[in-house]
C-alpha positions as CSV (number, residue, x, y, z in Angstrom):
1,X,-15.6,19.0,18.6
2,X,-18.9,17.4,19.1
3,X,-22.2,19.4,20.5
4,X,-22.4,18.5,24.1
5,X,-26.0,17.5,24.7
6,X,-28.4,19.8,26.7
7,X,-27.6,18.2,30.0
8,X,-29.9,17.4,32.5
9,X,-30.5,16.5,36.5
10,X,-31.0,13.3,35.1
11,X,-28.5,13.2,32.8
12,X,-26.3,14.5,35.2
13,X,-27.1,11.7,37.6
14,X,-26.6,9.2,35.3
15,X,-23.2,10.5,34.5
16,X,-22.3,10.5,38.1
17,X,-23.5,7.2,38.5
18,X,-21.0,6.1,35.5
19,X,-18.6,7.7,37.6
20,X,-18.8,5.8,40.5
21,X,-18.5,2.5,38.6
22,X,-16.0,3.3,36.6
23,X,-14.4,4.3,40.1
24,X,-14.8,1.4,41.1
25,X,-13.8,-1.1,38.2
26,X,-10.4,-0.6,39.6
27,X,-9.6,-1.3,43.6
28,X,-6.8,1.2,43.4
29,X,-8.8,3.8,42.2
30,X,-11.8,3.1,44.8
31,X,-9.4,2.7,47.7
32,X,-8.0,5.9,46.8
33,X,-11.8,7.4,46.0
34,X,-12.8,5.9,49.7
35,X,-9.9,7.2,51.5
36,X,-10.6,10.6,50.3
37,X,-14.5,10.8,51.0
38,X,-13.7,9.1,54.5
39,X,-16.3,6.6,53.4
40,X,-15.9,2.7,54.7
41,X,-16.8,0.6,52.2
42,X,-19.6,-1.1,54.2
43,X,-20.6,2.4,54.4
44,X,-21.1,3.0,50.5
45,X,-23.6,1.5,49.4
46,X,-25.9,3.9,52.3
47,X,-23.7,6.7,51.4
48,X,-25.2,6.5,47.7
49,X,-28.3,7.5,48.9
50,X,-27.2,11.0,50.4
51,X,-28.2,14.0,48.3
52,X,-24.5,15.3,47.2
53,X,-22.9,11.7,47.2
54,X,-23.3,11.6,43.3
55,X,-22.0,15.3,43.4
56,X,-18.8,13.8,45.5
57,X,-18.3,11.6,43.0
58,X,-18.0,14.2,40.3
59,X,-16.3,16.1,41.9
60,X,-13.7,13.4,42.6
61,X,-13.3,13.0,38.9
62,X,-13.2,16.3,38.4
63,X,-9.9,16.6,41.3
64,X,-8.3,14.6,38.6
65,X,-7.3,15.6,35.1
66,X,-5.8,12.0,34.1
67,X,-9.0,10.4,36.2
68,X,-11.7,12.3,34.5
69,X,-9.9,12.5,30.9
70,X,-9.9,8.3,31.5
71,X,-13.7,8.2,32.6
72,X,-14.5,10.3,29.8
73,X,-12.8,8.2,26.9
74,X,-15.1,4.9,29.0
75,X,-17.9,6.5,28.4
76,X,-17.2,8.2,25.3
77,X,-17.8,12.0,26.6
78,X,-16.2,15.0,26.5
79,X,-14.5,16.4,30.1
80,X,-16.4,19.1,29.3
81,X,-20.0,17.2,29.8
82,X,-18.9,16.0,33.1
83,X,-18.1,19.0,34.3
84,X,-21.8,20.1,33.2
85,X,-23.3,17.8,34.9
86,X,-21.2,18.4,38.1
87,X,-22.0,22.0,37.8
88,X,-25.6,20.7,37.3
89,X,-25.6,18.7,40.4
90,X,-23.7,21.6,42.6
91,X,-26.5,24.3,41.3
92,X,-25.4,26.2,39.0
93,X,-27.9,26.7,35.6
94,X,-27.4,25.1,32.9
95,X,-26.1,26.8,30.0
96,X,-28.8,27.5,27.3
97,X,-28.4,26.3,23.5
């Protein structure tokens, strides 16, 4: 298995960020993303902008083995990165190496 790289709050974001449009490539998978969050999609765009929306999003993927095993493959990651940089964006340290 590859080295995950040292992740980052910036990395982090930018892998949350790939989240949500890979979320939302597919209406099924927004509706369903929408529905859960209780966000309107007028709403979203103003939602971005709250401090744990890109944490949300994460952690959407993360709700979802098949959801976040297909994000990963997209973007050509590991599940295991993502869930760094969720763990990034929720607080927790990240691991040294």
């Amino acid at each position: 298995m590859a080295r995950l790289p040292q992740m980052t709050r910036e990395l982090a974001e930018t892998v949350a960020i790939q989240g949500l449009s890979f979320i939302a490539t597919e209406p099924e998978r927004l509706g369903r993303f929408l529905a859960l969050t209780g966000i309107g999609p007028e709403s979203l765009r103003a939602a971005a902008n709250e401090p744990n929306f890109l944490l949300g999003v994460l952690d959407h993927l993360a709700g979802d083995e098949a959801l976040l095993r297909a994000f990963a493959e997209d973007i050509g990651s590991e599940p295991e990165a993502i869930a760094a940089a969720r763990d990034l964006l929720a607080g927790a340290r990240p691991a040294a190496g």
